[in-house]
N, C-alpha and C positions, 0 to 999 in steps of 0.2 A: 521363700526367703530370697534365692536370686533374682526375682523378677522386682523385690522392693529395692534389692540394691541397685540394681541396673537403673531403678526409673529413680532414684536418688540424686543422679547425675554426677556421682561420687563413686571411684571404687579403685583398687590397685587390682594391678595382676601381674605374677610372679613367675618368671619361667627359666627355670636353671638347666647347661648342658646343652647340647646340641636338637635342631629339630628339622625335620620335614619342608620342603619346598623353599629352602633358601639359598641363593647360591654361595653361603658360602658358613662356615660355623664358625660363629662368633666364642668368645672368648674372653673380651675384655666388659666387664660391666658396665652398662648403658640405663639409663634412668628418662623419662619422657615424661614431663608435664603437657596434660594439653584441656581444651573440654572436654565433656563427657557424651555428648551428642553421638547419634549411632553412625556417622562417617568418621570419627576418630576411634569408637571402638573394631569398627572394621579394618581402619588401616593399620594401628598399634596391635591386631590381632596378627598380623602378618608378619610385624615387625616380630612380632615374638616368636616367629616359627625359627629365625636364626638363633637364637638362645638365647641366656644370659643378658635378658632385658625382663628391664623393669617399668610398666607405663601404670603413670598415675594421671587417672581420668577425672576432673574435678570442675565445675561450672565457674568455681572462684579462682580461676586458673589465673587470672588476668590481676589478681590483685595478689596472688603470691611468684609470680614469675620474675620484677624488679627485684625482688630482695634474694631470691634462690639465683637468679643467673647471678649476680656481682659480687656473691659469695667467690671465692677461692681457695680452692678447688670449688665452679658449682656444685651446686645440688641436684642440679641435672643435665645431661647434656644435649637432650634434643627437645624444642620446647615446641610447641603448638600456636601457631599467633594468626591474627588475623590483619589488614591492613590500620585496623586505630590501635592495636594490641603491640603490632610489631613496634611504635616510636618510641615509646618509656625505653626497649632495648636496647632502640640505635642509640637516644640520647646518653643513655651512661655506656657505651660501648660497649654494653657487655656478651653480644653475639658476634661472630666471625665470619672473613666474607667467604664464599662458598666455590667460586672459580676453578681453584685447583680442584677440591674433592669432586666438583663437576666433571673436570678433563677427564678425570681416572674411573668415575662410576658411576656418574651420570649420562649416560649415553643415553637411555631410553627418555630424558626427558625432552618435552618443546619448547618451545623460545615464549610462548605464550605461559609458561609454570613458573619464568626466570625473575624473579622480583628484584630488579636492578634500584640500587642507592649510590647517586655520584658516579655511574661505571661500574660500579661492583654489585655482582650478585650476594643479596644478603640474606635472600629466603627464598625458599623453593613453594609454588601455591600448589594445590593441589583440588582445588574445587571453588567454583563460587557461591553465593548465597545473598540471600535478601529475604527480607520479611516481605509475604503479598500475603493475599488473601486466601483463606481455606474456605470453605462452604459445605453442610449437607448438603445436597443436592436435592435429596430426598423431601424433605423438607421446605427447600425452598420451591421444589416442583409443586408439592401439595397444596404449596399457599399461594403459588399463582404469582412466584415472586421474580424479578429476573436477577440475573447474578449484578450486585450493585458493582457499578465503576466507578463511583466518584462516594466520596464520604457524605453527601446530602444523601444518594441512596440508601447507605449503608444504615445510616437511621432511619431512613422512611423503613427498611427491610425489618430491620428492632423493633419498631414499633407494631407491627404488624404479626413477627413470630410472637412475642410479649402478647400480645395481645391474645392470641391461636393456643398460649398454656404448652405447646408439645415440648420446649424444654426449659430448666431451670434460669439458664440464662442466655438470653438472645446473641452475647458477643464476648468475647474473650477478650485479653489484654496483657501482655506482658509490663505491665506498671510498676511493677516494681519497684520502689524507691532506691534509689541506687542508680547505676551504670542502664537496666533497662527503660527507667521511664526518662532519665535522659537519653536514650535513643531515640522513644516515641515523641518527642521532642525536637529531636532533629528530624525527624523523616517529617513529621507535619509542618516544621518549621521550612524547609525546602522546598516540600510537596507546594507551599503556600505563594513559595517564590522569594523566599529571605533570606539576607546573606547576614554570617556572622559577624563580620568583620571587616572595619575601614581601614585608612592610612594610621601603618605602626602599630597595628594588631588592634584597636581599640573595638570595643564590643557594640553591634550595632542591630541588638534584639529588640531596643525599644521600638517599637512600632506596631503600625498595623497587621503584619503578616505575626509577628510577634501574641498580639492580643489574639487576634485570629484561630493563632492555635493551641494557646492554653480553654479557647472555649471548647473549641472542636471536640479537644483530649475530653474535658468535663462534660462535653454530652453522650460522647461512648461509655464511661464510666457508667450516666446510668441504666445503662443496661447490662451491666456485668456485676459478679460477683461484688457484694460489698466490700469485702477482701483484698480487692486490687490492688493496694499498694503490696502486698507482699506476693505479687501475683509474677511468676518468671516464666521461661520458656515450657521448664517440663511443667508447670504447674495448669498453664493452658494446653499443652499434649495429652493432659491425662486426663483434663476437663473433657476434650472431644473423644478420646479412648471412648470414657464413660458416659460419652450421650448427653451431656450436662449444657454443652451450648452450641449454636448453629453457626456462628459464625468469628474468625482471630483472623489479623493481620499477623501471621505468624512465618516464623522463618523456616525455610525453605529445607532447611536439613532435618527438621521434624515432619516432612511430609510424610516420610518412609513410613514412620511408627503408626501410621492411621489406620498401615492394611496390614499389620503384623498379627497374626491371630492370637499369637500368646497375650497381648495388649490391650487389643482393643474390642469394642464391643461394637464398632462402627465402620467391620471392614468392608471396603470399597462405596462407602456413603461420603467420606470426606474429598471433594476435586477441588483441585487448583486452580486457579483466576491472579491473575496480573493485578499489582496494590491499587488499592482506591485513587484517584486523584484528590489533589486539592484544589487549588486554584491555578495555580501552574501547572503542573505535572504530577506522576503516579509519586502519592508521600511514601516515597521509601528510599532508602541508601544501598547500593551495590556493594557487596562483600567478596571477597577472596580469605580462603585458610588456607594453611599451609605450616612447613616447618623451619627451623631455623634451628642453628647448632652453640653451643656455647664457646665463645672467648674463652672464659678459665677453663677450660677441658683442658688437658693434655693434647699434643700430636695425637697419639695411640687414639685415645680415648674419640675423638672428633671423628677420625677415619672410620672406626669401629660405627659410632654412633651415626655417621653418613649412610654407612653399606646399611644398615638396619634400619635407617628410617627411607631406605628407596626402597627397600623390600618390601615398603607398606605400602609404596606408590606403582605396583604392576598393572599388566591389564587383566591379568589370573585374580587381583583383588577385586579389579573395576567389576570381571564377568562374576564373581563371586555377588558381588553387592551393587549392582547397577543403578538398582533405584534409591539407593542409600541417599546421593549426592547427584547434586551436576557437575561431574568432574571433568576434571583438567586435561586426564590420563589417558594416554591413548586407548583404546578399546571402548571408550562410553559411548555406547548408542542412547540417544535422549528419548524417554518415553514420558505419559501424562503427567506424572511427578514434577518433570520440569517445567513445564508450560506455565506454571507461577513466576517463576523468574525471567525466564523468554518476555512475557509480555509486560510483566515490570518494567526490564528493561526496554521493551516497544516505546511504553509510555511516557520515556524521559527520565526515569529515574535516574539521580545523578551516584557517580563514586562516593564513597564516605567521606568526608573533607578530612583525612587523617593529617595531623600537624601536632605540633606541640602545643602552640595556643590551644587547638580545638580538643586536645585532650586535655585540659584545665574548661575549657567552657563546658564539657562534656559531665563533669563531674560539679561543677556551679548548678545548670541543670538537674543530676539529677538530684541535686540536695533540695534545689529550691521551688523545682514545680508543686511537689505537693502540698504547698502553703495554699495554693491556690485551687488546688482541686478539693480539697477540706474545706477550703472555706476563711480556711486564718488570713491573707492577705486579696486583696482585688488583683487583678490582674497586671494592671499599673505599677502596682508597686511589689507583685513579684518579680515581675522584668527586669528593674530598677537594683531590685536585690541582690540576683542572678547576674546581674552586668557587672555589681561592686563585687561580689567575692570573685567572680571570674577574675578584677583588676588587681583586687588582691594579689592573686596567686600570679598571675603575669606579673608585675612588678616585681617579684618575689622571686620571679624563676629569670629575672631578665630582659622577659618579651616586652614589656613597656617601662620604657625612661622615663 
């Protein structure tokens, strides 16, 4: 039963009173929203050796954290964000800048963790992350395959496991309708060489690199579960757990889970590779996680919830969980786990374009790609679609006059 709940990507944990290896016993109730990925259950596991915390571990984290932070008093006070994650905050103000609680308790962090806004530290990162490429190796050894680096490989590689029967399905996908298949969207829309947006934010997906990559997205599909659209991060970690496909441009904080034995059934078969290219560069987006504290918290409550969310960022956590993450924190020695994101980022892979616009285009995508991967709209006129609700919601929010 804990092992379903764990790979749920959902779960609370409760710890009242004082505890073990913290420097200091908390006291005042503290509550944590963040993902459920195992470098957040590692670090909120720490966090709650101080006491009287509460972390709620949740993959929809990102679509209940606007309305829990601008509550008053929030709903929680230390939230889990990532760089497209943290702007919905800034914009309604409702996280606090961090400077002080840094002079007074942040000694052990570096200048490389400090997420400055305007001057001001407004989030503390604590690892990076990227989607690249996992592989059997196993697998692709047997069939004579080499590890693909461009997306023309990656299907010549499908077509050849597909072909070989050794597993259910050749390729994984996080498509999920929603917030991930617009990701997969931007990383191949970039990867391609496209930029969002012209003079005064206007959308500028119609094009080639445009067309480009809603076909790309529809020839990986057919090699993956028919199921794709509701296909998300844990749902291709448990694919490869189970042996089920040889190859996901998946993100990098699910490497850990590959060699976990409670888990998997494919320990030490899945290694890391730097993302596919496209036509430009590797299609992927560089990530940073990290945390940030709530605006309506009280004084007390902020301080409280600072000192407990740096107990989660030690190097006694790093040496605990090394290969969890590629962390930020002092003590990380980077071993194979990383080497996906290293060479990601070799390859060009650019920042996540976080903005306000690009989190209204972010969500136009992921409503609207898959007209086009189904079947219901051509390409041309999903783009077209994708760019009118995108202007919608800009006009809407301000970003165009």
């Amino acid at each position: 039963m804990l092992k379903k709940l764990l790979l749920a990507g959902a779960m609370s944990l409760a710890v009242t009173g004082a505890a073990s290896a913290c420097d200091f016993t908390n006291t005042t109730p503290v509550k944590s929203l963040t993902a459920g990925f195992e470098a957040w259950k590692a670090v909120t596991s720490f966090m709650a050796k101080c006491g009287d915390f509460e972390a709620e571990l949740d993959q929809e984290f990102r679509t209940k954290q606007p309305a829990a932070f601008a509550a008053n008093p929030s709903l929680y006070q230390i939230g889990g964000v990532a760089n497209g994650t943290l702007v919905p905050l800034l914009n309604e103000g409702t996280v606090r800048p961090l400077d002080d609680l840094i002079a007074k308790h942040g000694q052990n962090l570096t200048a490389n963790q400090l997420i400055k806004i305007n001057g001001e530290t407004m989030a503390v990162a604590m690892m990076v992350n990227a989607q690249h490429l996992m592989y059997r190796e196993d697998i692709l050894t047997d069939l004579g395959i080499p590890v693909p680096k461009t997306y023309d490989e990656v299907l010549s590689a499908a077509a050849k496991i597909k072909e070989a029967g050794v597993v259910e399905y050749p390729i994984g996908g996080t498509f999920k309708t929603g917030w991930n298949l617009g990701e997969e969207f931007v990383n191949m829309y970039l990867g391609m060489g496209g930029e969002f947006f012209g003079p005064d934010n206007a959308a500028t997906i119609e094009n080639e690199q445009g067309v480009a990559s809603l076909e790309m997205l529809k020839k990986l599909t057919e090699y993956m579960d028919p199921e794709y659209l509701v296909s998300d991060s844990t749902y291709v970690q448990q694919q490869f757990q189970q042996g089920k496909i040889a190859m996901a441009n998946l993100w990098a904080s699910r490497a850990g889970a590959m060699d976990d034995p409670n888990e998997s059934q494919v320990v030490g078969k899945v290694k890391m590779a730097g993302a596919p290219s496209a036509n430009a560069r590797a299609a992927s987006t560089l990530w940073w996680d990290g945390i940030v504290i709530a605006k309506n918290a009280s004084d007390e409550e902020a301080e409280a919830a600072f000192r407990v969310a740096m107990n989660g960022m030690t190097p006694e956590m790093v040496k605990e969980n090394n290969d969890v993450a590629v962390w930020l924190i002092e003590g990380y020695e980077p071993g194979p786990l990383a080497l996906g994101v290293v060479q990601t980022a070799e390859a060009g892979a650019l920042p996540y374009p976080a903005s306000s616009q690009m989190g209204l285009m972010h969500t136009a995508l992921g409503n609207g790609v898959a007209d086009f991967l189904t079947g219901a709209k051509d390409a041309e006129t999903t783009l077209k679609d994708i760019a009118a609700a995108y202007t919608t919601s800009a006009k809407e929010a301000g970003l165009i006059k």
